[in-house]
N, C-alpha and C positions, 0 to 999 in steps of 0.2 A: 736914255732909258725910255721905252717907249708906252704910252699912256695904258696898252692893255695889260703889261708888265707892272705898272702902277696898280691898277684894279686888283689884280690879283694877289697883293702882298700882304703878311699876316699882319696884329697887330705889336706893337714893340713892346719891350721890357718897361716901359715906364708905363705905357698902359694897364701894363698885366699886374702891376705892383699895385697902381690906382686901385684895380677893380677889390684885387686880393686886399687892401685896407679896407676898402667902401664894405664889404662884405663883412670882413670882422668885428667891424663898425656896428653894422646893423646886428649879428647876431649877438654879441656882449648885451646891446641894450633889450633886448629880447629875452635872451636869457637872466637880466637882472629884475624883468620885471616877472617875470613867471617866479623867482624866486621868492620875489616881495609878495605876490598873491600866493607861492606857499607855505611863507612865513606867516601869512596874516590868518590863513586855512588854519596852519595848527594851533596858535595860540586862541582861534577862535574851540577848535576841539579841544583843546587841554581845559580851557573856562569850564565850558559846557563836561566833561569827563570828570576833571578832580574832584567837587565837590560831592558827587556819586562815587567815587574812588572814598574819599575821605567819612563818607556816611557807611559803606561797605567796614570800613578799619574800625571806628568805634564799636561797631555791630559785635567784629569778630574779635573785639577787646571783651566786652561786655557777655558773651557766650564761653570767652575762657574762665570768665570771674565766676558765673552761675555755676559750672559744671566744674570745678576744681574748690571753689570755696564753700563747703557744708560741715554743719557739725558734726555729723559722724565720722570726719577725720580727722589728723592734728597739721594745720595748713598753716603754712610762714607767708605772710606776704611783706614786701618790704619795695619800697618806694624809696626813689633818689633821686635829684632836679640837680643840674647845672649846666655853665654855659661853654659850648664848644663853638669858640671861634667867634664869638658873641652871640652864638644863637640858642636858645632855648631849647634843652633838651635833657629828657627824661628816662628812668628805667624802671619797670615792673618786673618784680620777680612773685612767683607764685608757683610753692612745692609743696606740696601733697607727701606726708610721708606715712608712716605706720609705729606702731607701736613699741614693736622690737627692733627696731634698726638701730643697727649702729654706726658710729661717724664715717666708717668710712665707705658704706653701703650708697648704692646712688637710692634716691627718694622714688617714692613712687609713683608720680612724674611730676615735673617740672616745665612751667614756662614762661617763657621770659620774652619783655619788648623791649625794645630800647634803640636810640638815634645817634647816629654817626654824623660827622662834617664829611659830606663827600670835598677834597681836597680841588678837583678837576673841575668841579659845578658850583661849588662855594652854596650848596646847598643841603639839608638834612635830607639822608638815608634813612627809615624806617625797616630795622631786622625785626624777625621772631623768630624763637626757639623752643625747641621741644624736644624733651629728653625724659627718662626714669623709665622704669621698669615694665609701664606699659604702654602701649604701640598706638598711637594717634588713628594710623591708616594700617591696619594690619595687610592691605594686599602690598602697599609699595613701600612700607617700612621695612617688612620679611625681604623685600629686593633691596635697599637699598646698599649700596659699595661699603667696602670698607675706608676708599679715598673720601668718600660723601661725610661718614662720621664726623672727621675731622673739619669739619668746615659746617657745623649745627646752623650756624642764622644764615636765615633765609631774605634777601631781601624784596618786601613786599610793596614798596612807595617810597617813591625819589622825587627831589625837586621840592619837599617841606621847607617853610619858614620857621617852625614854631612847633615842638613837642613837648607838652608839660603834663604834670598829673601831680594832682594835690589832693590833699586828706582833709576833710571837714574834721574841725574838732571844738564847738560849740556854736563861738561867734565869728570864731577865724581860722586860718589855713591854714597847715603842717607840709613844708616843703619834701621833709622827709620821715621816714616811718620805719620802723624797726622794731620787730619782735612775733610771737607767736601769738601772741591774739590779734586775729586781722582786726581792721577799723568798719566803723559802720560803714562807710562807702569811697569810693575813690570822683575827682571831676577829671576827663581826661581832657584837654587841648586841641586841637590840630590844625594848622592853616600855612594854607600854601601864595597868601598874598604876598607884594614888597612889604616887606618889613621898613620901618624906620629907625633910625640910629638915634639912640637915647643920649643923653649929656655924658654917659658911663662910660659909652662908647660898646654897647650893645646894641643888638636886633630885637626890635618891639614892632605886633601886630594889630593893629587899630582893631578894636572890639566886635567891631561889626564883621571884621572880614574871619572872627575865630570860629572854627567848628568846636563847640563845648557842648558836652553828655556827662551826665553823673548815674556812675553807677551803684548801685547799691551791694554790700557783700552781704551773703545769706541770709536771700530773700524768706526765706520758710522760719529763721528765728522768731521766738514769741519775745515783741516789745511791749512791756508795760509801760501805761500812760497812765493819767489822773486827770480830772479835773483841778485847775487850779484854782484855791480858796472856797471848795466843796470837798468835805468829809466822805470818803469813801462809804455807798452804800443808803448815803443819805438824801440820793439824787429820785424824785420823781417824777413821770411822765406827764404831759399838758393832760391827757387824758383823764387821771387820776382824780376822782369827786371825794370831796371831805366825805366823812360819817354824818348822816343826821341831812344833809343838804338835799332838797327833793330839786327835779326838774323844774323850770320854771314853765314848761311846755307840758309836760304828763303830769307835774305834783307827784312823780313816784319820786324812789330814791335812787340810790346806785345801779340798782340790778333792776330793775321794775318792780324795788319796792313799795307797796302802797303808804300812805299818809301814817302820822300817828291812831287816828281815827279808825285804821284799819278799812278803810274806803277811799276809795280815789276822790279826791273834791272836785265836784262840779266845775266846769268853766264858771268866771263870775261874767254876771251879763251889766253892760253897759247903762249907765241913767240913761241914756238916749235913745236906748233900743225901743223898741215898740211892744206892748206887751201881745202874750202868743195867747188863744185860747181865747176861754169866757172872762177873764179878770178884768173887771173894770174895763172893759175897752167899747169904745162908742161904733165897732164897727164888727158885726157879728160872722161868726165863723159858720161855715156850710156852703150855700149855693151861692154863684156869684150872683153879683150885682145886676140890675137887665139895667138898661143905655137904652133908651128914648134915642 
């Protein structure tokens, strides 16, 4: 074979196999690091997003409670905690009904929170629903499907640790609530930290990392209060002057009135002071003095 025949000859299969590794080589580690910089991007936006995520959901808890909860309707709210899958989770129900209805009438509207175990994510789902007689969004309710019906919760936030909502009821908590007079107020939960595993074998969220808001139900109720160990009516202002007490500054009384005397009393003048005028005094009133 002769050396120009050498020159010109391609490169072999075992080269071409070389390059074809070196090559896959290089792009796998390439590709694994762009993935760890996108992995580290999002977890860096979900930090920075949920917590605004999760301030938005108490918001739109706390605007269902004000506009569904008032006394001039007859409103059931009803409260329910337990644990799915060891996680903390909760259900608000709040219906709005009317006076003539009957059982088997739907309410006049109704809506409801409540948290699922997503099965795939091993994390809590956050649904709402909204239903009764009257139309939340009347432009896209009037559209909505008939398949849409059937499927009412909507889900609004994934990836929770922790959904709780508890009743104050003096000095301590009420897990669950039930009946027609709503409670003074609800505390809701929310947190989307690692959870840690209790001795129970539960998910618990260290304090610091819970998003908690209380809200209060019907804000416009008049609440009577007292004074404690003060007789209603018996309470008076710092402002308030006995009868008879004069000014120690005017000598009047309460209102500006004058002394017993029916004259205001004199300022009293000091032993020290100097006498004014012609009284006894060694240095005469008129023209000054002439200075040599």
């Amino acid at each position: 074979m002769s050396a120009a025949h050498r020159r010109r000859r391609g490169l072999t299969l075992a080269e071409v196999l070389v390059s074809i590794v070196l090559a896959a080589l290089v792009l796998a580690a390439v590709l694994s690091i762009y993935n760890q910089f996108q992995r580290s991007a999002s977890a860096i936006i979900a930090r920075i997003e949920r917590p605004q995520l999760l301030t938005e959901i108490l918001q739109r808890i706390a605007e269902d409670v004000d506009r569904l909860v008032d006394s001039s309707h007859e409103v059931t709210v009803t409260v329910e905690n337990r644990f799915d899958n060891g996680y903390p989770i909760a259900r608000l129900v709040l219906e709005k009904s009317y006076s003539d209805r009957a059982p088997e009438d739907p309410p006049l509207e109704e809506i409801v929170w409540q948290g699922h175990v997503d099965v795939g994510t091993n994390r809590i789902v956050l649904y709402r629903k909204h239903s009764g007689l009257m139309l939340e969004d009347k432009l896209l309710d009037a559209k909505r499907k008939p398949v849409e019906e059937s499927y009412p919760y909507i889900p609004l936030a994934g990836g929770l640790t922790a959904f709780r909502i508890r009743v104050p009821q003096g000095i301590n908590w009420l897990d669950q609530w039930h009946g027609k007079t709503p409670p003074t107020g609800i505390e809701v939960m929310l947190a989307v930290a690692e959870p840690q595993k209790t001795p129970r074998g539960n998910w618990e969220v260290a304090k610091k990392d819970q998003f908690v808001r209380t809200i209060a139900m019907d804000r416009t109720r008049i609440i009577p209060f007292a004074v404690e160990g003060v007789p209603a009516g018996s309470q008076e202002s710092e402002s308030d002057e006995k009868p008879g007490q004069l000014d120690p500054m005017t000598q009047t009384g309460p209102r500006g009135q004058l002394g017993q005397s029916g004259k205001a009393a004199a300022p009293s003048r000091s032993a020290n002071s100097p006498p004014s005028g012609r009284q006894g005094g060694s240095q005469r009133s008129g023209a000054p003095r002439r200075v040599r």
